[in-house]
TORPA-4810 file (N, C-alpha, C, O; in nm, 3 decimals):
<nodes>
NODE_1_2.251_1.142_3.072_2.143_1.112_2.978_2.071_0.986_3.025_2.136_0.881_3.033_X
NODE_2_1.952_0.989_3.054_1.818_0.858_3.108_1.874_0.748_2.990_1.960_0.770_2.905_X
NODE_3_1.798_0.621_3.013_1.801_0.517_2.925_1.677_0.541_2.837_1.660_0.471_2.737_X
NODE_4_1.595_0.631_2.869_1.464_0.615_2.803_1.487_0.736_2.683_1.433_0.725_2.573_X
NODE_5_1.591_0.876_2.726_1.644_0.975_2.589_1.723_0.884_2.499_1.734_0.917_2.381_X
NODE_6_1.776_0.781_2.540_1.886_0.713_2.479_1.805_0.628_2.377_1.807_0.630_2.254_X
NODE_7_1.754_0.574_2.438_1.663_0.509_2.328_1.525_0.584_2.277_1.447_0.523_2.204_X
NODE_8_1.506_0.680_2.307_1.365_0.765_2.191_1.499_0.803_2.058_1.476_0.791_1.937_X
NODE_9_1.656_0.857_2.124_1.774_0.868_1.994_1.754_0.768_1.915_1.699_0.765_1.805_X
NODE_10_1.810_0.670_1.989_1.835_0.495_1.859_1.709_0.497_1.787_1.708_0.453_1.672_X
NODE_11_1.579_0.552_1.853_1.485_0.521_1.791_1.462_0.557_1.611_1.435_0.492_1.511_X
NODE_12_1.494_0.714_1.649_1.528_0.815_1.594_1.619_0.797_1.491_1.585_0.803_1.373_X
NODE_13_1.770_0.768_1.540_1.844_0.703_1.444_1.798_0.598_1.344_1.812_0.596_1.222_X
NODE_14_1.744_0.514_1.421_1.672_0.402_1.293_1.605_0.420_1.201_1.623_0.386_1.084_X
NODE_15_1.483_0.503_1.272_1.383_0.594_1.137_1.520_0.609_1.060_1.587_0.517_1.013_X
NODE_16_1.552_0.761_1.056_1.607_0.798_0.975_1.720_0.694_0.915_1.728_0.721_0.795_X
NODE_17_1.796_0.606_0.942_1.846_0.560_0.841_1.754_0.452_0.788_1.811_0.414_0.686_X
NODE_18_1.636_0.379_0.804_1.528_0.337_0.761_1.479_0.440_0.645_1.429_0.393_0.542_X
NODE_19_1.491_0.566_0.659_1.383_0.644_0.556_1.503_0.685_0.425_1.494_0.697_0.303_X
NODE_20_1.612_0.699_0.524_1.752_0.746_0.355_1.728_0.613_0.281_1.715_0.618_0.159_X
NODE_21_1.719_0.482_0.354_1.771_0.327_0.273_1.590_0.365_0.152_1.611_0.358_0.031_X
NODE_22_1.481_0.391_0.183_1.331_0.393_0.129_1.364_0.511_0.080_1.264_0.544_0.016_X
NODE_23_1.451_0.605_0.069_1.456_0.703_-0.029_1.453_0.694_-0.205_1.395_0.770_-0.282_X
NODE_24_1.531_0.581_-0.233_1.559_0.505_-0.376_1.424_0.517_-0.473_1.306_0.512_-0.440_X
NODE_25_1.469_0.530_-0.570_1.301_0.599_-0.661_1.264_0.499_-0.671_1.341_0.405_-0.692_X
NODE_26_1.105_0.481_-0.657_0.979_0.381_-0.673_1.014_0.299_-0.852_1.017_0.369_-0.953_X
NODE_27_1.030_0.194_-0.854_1.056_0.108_-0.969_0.960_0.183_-1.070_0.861_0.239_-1.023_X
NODE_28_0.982_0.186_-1.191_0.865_0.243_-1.283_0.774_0.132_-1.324_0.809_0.014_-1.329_X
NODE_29_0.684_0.167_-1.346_0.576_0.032_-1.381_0.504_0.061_-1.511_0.541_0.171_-1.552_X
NODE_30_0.406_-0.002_-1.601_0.320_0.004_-1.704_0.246_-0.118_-1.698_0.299_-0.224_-1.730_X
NODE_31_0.131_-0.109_-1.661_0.050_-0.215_-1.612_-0.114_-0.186_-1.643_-0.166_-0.094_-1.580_X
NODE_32_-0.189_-0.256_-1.730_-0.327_-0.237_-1.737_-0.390_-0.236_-1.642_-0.362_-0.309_-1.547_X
NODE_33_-0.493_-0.152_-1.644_-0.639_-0.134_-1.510_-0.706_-0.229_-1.535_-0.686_-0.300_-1.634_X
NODE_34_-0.785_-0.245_-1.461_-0.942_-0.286_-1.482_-1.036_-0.303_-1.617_-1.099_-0.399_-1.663_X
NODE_35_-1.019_-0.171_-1.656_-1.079_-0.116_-1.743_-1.043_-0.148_-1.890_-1.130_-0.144_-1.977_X
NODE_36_-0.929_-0.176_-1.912_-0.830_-0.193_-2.050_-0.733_-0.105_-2.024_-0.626_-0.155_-2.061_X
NODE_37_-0.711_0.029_-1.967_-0.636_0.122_-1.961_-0.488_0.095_-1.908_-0.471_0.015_-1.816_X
NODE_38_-0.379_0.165_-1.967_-0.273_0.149_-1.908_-0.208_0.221_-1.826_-0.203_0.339_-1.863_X
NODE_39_-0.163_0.202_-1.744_-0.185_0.280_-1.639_0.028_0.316_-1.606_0.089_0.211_-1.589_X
NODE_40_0.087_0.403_-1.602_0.201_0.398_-1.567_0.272_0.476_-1.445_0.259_0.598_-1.449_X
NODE_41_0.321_0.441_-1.372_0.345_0.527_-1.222_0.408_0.676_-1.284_0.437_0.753_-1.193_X
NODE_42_0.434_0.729_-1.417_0.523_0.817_-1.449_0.390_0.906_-1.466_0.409_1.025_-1.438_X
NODE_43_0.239_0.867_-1.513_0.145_0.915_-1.494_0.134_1.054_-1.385_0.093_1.168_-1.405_X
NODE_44_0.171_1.009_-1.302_0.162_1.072_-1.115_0.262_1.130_-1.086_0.266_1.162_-0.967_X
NODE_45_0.394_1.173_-1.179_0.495_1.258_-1.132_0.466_1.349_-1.031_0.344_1.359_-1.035_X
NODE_46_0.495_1.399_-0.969_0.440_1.511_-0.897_0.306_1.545_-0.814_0.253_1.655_-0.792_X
NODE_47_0.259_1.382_-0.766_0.158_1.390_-0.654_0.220_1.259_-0.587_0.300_1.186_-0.646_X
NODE_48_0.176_1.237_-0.466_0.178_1.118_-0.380_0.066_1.017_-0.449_-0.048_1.031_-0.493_X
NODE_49_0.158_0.910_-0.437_0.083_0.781_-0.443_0.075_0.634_-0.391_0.151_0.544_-0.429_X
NODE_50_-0.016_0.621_-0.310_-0.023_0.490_-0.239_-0.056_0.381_-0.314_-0.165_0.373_-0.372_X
NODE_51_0.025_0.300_-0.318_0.005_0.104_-0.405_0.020_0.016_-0.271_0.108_-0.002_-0.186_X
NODE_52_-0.119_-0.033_-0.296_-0.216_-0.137_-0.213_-0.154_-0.251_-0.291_-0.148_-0.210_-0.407_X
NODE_53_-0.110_-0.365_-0.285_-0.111_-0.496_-0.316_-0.241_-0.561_-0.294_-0.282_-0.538_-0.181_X
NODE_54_-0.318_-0.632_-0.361_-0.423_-0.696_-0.295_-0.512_-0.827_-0.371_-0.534_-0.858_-0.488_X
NODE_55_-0.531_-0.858_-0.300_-0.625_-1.009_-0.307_-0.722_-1.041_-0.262_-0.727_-1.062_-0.141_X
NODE_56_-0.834_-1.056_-0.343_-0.928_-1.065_-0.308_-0.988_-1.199_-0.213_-1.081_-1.192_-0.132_X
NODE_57_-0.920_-1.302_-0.244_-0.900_-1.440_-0.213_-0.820_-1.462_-0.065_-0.811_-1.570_-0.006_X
NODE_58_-0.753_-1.304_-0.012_-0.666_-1.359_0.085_-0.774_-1.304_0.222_-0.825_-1.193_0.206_X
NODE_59_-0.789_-1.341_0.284_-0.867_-1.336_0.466_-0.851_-1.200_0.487_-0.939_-1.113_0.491_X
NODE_60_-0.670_-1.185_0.506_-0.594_-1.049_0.569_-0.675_-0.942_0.484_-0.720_-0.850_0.552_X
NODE_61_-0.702_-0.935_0.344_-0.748_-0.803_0.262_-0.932_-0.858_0.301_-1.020_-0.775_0.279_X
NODE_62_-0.956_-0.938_0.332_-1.131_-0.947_0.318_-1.163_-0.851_0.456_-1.253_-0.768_0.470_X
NODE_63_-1.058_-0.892_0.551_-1.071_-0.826_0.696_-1.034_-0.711_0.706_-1.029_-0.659_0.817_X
NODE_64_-0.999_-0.645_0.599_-0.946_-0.468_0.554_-1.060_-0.394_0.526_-1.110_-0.296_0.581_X
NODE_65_-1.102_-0.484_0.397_-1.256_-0.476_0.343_-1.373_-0.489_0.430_-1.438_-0.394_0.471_X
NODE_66_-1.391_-0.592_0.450_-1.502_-0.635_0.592_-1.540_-0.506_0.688_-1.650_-0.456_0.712_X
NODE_67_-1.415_-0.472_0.732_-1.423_-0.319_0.810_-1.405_-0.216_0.789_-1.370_-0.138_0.878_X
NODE_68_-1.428_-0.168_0.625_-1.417_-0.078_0.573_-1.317_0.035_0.635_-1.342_0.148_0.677_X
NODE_69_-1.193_-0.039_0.626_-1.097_0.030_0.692_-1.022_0.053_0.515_-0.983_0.161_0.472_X
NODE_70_-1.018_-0.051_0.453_-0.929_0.000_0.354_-1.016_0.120_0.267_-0.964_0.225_0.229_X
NODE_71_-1.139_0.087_0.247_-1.203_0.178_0.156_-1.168_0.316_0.242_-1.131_0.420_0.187_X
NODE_72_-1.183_0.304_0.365_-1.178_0.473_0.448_-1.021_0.532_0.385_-0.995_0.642_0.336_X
NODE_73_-0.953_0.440_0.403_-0.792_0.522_0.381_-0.792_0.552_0.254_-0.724_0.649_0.219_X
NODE_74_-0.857_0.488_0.169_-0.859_0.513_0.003_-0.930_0.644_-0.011_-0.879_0.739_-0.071_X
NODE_75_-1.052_0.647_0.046_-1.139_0.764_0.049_-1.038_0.952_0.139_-1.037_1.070_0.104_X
NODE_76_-1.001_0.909_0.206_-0.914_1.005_0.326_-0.851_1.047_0.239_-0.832_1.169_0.230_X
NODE_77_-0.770_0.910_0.097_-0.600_0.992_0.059_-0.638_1.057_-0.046_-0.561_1.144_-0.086_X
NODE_78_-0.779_1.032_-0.128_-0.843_1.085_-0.228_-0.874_1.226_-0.158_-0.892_1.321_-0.234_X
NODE_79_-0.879_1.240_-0.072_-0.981_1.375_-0.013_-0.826_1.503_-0.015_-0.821_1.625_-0.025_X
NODE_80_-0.713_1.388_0.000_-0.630_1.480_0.016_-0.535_1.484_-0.114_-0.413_1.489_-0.099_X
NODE_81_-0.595_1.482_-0.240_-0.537_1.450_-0.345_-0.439_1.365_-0.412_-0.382_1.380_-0.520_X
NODE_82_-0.434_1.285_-0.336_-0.327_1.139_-0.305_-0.390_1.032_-0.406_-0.507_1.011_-0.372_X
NODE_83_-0.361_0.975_-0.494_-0.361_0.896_-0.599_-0.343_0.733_-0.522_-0.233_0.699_-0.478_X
NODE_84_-0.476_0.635_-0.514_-0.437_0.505_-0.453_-0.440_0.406_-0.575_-0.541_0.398_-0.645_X
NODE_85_-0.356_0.348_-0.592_-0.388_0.251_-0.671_-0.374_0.150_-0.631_-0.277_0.121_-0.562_X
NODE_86_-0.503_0.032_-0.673_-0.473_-0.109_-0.614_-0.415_-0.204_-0.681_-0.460_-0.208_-0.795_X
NODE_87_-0.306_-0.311_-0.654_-0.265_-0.374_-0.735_-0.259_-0.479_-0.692_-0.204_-0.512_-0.587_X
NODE_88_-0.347_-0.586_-0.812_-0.392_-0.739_-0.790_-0.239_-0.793_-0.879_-0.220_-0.763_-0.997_X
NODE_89_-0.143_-0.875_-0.799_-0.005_-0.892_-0.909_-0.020_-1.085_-0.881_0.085_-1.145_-0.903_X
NODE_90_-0.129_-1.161_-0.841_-0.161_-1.283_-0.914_-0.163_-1.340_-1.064_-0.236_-1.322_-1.161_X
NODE_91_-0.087_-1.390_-1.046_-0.038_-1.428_-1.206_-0.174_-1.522_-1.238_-0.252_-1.591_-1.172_X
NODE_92_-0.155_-1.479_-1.385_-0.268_-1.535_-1.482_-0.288_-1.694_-1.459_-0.396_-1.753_-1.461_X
NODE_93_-0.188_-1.739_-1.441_-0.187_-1.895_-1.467_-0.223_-1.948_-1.329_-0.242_-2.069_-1.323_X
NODE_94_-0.237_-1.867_-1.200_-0.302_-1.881_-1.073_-0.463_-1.866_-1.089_-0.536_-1.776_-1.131_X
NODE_95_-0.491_-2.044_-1.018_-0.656_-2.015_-0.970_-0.677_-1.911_-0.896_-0.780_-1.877_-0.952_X
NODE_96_-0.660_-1.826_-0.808_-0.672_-1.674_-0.732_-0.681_-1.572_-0.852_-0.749_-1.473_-0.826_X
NODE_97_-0.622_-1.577_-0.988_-0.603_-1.484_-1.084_-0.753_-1.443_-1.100_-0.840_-1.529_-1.112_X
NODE_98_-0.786_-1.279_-1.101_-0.900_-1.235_-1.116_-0.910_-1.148_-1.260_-0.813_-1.076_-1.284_X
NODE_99_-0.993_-1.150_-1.333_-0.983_-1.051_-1.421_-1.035_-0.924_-1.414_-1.140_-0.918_-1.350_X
NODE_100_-0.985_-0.798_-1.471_-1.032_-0.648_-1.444_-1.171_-0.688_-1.389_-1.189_-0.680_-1.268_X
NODE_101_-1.287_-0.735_-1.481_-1.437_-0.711_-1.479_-1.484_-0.763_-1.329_-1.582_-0.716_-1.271_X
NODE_102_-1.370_-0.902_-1.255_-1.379_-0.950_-1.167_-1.345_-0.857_-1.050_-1.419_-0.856_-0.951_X
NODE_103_-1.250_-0.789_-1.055_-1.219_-0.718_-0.981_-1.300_-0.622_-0.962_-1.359_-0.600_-0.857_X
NODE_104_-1.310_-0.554_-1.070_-1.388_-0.415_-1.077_-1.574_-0.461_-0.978_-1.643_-0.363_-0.951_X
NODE_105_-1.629_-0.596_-0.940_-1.740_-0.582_-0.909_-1.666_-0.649_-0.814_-1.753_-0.688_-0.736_X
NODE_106_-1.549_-0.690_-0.768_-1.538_-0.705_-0.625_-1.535_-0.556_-0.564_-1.602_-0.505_-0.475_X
NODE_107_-1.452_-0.517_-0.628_-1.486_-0.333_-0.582_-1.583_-0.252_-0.545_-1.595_-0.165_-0.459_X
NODE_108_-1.686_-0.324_-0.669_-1.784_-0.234_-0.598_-1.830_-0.303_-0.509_-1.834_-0.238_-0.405_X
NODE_109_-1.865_-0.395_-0.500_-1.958_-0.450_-0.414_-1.885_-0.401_-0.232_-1.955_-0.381_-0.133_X
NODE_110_-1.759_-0.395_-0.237_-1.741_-0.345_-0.121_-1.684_-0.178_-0.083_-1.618_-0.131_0.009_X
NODE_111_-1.745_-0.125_-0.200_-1.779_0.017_-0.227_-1.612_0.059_-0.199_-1.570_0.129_-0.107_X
NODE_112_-1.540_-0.002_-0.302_-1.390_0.060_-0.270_-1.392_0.156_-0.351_-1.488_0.170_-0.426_X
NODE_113_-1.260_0.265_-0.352_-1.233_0.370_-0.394_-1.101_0.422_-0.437_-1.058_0.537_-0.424_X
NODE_114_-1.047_0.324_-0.489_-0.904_0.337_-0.498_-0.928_0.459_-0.638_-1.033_0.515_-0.670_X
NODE_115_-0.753_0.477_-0.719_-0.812_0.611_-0.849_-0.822_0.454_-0.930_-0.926_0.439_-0.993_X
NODE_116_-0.732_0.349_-0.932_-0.747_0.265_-1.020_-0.710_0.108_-1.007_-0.647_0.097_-0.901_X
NODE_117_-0.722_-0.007_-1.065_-0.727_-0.106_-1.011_-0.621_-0.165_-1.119_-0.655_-0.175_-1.237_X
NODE_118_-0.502_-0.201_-1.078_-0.424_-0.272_-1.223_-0.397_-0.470_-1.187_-0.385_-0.558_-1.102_X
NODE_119_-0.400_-0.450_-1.273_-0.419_-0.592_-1.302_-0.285_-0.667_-1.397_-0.279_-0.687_-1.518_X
NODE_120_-0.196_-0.694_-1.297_-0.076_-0.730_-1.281_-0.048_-0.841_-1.337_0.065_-0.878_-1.306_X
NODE_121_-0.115_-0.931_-1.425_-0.135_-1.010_-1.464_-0.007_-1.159_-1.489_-0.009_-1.282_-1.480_X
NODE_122_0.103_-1.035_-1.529_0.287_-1.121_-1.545_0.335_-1.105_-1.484_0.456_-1.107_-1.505_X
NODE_123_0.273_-1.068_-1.314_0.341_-1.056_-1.177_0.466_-0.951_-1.190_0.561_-0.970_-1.114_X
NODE_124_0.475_-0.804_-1.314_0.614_-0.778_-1.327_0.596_-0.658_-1.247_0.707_-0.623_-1.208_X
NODE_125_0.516_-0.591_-1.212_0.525_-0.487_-1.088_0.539_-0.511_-0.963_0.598_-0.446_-0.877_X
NODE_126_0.461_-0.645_-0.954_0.458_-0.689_-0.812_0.624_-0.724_-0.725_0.667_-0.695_-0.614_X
NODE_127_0.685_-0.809_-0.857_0.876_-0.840_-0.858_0.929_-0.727_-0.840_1.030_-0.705_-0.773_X
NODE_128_0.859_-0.643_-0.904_0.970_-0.526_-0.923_0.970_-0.461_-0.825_1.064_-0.382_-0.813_X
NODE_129_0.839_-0.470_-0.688_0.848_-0.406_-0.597_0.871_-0.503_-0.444_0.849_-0.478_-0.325_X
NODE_130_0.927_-0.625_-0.521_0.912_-0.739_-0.406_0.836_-0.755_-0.293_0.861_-0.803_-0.183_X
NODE_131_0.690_-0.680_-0.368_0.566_-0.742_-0.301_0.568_-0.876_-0.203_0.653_-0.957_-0.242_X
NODE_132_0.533_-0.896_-0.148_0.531_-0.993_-0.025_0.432_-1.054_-0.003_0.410_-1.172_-0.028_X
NODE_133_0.304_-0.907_0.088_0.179_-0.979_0.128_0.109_-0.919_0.033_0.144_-0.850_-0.063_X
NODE_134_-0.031_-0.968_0.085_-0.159_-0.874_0.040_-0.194_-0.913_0.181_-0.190_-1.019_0.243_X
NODE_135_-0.255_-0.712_0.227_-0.164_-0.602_0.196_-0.030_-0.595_0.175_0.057_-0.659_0.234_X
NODE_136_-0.016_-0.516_0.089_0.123_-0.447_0.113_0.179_-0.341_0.069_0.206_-0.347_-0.051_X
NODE_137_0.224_-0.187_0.151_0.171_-0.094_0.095_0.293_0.003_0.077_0.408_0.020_0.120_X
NODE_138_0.217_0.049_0.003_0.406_0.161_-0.014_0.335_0.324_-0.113_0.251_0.337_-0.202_X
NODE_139_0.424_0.421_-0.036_0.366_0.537_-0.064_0.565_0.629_-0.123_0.677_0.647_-0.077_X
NODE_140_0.462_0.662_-0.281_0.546_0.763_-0.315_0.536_0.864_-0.332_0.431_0.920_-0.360_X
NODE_141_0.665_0.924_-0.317_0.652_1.102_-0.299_0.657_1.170_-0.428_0.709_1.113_-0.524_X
NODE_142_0.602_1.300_-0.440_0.589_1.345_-0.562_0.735_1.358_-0.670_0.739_1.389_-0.789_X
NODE_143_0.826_1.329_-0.594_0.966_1.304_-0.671_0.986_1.177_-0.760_1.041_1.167_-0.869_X
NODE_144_0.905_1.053_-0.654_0.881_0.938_-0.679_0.986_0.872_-0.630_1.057_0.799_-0.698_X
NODE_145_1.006_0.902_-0.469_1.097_0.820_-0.386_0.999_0.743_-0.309_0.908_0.820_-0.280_X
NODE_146_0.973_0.608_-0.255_0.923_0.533_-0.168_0.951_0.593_-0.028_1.050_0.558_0.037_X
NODE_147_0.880_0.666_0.006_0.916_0.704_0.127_0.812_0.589_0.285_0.815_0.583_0.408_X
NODE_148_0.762_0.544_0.211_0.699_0.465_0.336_0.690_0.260_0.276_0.673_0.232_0.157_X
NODE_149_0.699_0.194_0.341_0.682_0.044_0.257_0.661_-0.032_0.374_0.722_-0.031_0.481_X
NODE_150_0.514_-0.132_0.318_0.504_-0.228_0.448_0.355_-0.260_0.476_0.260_-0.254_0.398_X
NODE_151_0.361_-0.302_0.632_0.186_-0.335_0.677_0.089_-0.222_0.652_0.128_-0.106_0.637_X
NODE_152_-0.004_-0.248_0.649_-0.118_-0.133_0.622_-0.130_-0.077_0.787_-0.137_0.046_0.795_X
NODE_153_-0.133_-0.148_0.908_-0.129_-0.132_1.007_-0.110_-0.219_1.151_-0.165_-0.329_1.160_X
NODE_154_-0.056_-0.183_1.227_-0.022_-0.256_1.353_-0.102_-0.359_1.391_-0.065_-0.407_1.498_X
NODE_155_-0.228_-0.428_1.330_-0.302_-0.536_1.382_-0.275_-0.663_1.286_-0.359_-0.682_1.198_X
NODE_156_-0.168_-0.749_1.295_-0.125_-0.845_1.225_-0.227_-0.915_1.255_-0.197_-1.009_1.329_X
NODE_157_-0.333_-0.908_1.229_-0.466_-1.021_1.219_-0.529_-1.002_1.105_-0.516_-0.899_1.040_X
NODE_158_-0.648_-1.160_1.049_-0.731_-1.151_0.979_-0.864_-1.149_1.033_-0.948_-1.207_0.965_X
NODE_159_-0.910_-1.084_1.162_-1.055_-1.072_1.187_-1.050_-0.920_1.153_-0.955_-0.842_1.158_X
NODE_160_-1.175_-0.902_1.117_-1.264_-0.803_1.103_-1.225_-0.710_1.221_-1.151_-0.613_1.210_X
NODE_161_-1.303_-0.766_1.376_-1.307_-0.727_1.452_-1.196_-0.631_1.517_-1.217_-0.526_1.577_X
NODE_162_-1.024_-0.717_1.481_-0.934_-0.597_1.514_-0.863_-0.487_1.471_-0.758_-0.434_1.507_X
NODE_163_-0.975_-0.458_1.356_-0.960_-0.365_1.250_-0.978_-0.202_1.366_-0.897_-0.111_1.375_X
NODE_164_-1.119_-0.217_1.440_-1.099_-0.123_1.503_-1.011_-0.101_1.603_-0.986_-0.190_1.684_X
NODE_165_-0.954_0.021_1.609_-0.824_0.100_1.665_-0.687_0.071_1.648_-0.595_0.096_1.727_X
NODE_166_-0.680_0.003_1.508_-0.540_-0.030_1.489_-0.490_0.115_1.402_-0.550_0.201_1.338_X
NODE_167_-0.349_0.089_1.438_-0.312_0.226_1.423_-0.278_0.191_1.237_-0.265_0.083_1.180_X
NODE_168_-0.271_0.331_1.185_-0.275_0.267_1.029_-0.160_0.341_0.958_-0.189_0.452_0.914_X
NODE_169_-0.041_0.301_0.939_0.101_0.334_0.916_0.052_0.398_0.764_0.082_0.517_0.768_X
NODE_170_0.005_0.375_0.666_-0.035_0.450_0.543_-0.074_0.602_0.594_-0.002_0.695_0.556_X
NODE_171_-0.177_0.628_0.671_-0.233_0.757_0.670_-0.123_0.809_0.766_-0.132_0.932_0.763_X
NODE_172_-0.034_0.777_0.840_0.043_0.810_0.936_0.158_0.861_0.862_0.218_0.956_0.911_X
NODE_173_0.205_0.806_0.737_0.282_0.852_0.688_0.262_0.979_0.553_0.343_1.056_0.502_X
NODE_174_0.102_0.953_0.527_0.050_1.035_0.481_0.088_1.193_0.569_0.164_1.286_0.542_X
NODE_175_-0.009_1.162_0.686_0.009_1.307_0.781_0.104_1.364_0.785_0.105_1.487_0.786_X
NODE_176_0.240_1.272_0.787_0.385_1.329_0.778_0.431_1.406_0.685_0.483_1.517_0.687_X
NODE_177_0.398_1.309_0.577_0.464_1.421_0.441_0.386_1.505_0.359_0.424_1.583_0.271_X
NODE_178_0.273_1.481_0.397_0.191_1.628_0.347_0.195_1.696_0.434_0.127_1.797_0.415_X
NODE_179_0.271_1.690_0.583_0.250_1.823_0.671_0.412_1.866_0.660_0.454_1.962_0.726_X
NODE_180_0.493_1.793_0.579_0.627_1.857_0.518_0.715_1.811_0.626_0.813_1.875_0.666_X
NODE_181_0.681_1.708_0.668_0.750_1.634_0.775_0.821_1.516_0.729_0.769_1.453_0.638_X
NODE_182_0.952_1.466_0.786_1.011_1.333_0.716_0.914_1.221_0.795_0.886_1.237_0.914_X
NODE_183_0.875_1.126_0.728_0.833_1.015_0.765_0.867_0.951_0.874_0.978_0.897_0.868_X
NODE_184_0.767_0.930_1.037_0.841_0.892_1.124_0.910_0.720_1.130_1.022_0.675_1.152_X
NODE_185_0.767_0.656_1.097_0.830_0.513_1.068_0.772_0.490_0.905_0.662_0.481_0.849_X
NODE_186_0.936_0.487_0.861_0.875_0.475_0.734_0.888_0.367_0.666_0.896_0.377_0.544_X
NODE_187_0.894_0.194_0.747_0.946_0.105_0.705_0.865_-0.047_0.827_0.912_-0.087_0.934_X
NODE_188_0.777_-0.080_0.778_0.730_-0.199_0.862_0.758_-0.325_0.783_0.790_-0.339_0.665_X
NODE_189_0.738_-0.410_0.875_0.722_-0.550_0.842_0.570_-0.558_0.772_0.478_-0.510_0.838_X
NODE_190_0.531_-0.637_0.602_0.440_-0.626_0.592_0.382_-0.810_0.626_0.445_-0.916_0.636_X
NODE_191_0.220_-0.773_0.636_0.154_-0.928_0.683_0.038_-0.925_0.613_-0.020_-0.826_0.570_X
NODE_192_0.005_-1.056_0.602_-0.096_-1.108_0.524_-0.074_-1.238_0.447_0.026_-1.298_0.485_X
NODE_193_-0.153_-1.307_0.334_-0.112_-1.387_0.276_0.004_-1.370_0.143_0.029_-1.256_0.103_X
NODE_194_0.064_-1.480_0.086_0.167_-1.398_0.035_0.138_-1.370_-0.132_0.029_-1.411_-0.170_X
NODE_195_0.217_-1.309_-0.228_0.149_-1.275_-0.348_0.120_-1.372_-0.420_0.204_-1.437_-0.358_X
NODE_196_0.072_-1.459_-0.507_0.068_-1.565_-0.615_0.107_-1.527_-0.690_0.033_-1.472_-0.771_X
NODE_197_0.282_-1.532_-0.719_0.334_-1.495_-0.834_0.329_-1.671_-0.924_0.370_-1.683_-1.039_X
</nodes>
């Protein structure tokens, strides 16, 4: 056996015990939108759903935005009936703290498209999912196991500029499990600035 079969195995091995450890059901949440609405992950039983961490205040998400890379993946997972929700989990008592109406015209203005925007306000979804950065992203399966958690994609930068051709671990893990495939890497390191709990 080559050193190079030996290690595409270990590789292999890791995924998979990486994807049994991200098997564990997605924390349940109840958290207001934007809007006033309450929004609860039990909502979405039985579709995929991607939770964006995000900040409007942090470089790493302006340079997501900037290159309309995040709105594209929001738009892509919508196309494929995939439920995105964004979640601002800056606590109230933080200068960064935005309110729905704030959010909702940061949104538009950079023509995002998530299904909804919650507004995390007592940081208790964000804990509950030991949010990290903004980004930080995690996709559940219609069972409501976390099958993917982490960077939005391989370009640990905040320019704009190296937005193009970075590879983007959300839609990658998308492709996987809507094509009934186990998740190949279903577990990154996530980057960006960190949450304001």
């Amino acid at each position: 056996m080559t050193s190079s079969t030996l290690a595409r195995l270990a590789a292999g091995l890791v995924a998979l015990v990486a994807g049994a450890a991200l098997a564990a059901p997605a924390p349940a949440f109840s958290v207001t939108d934007s809007t006033g609405k309450v929004v609860r992950l039990a909502d979405y039983k039985g579709r995929y759903v991607v939770l964006e961490w995000s900040n409007p205040e942090c470089p790493f998400v302006q340079a997501q935005y900037g290159a309309d890379a995040m709105q594209a993946a929001q738009k892509d997972a919508a196309a494929r009936n995939v439920v995105w929700l964004t979640v601002n989990s800056t606590n109230r008592s933080h200068s960064e703290f935005r309110s729905g109406a704030q959010m909702d015209a940061w949104m538009r203005e950079h023509h995002a498209a998530p299904a909804a925007v919650l507004i995390d306000a007592d940081s208790a979804a964000g804990r509950a999912y030991a949010a990290r950065t903004t980004p930080h992203m995690f996709v559940i399966d219609p069972a409501g196991a976390i099958v993917y958690e982490g960077a939005i994609d391989d370009r640990r930068s905040a320019r704009v500029a190296d937005r193009k051709g970075a590879h983007n671990y959300v839609r990658a893990a998308l492709d996987d499990a809507l094509g009934g495939k186990p998740v190949r890497v279903a577990s990154t390191t996530p980057y960006g600035c960190s949450v304001k709990y």
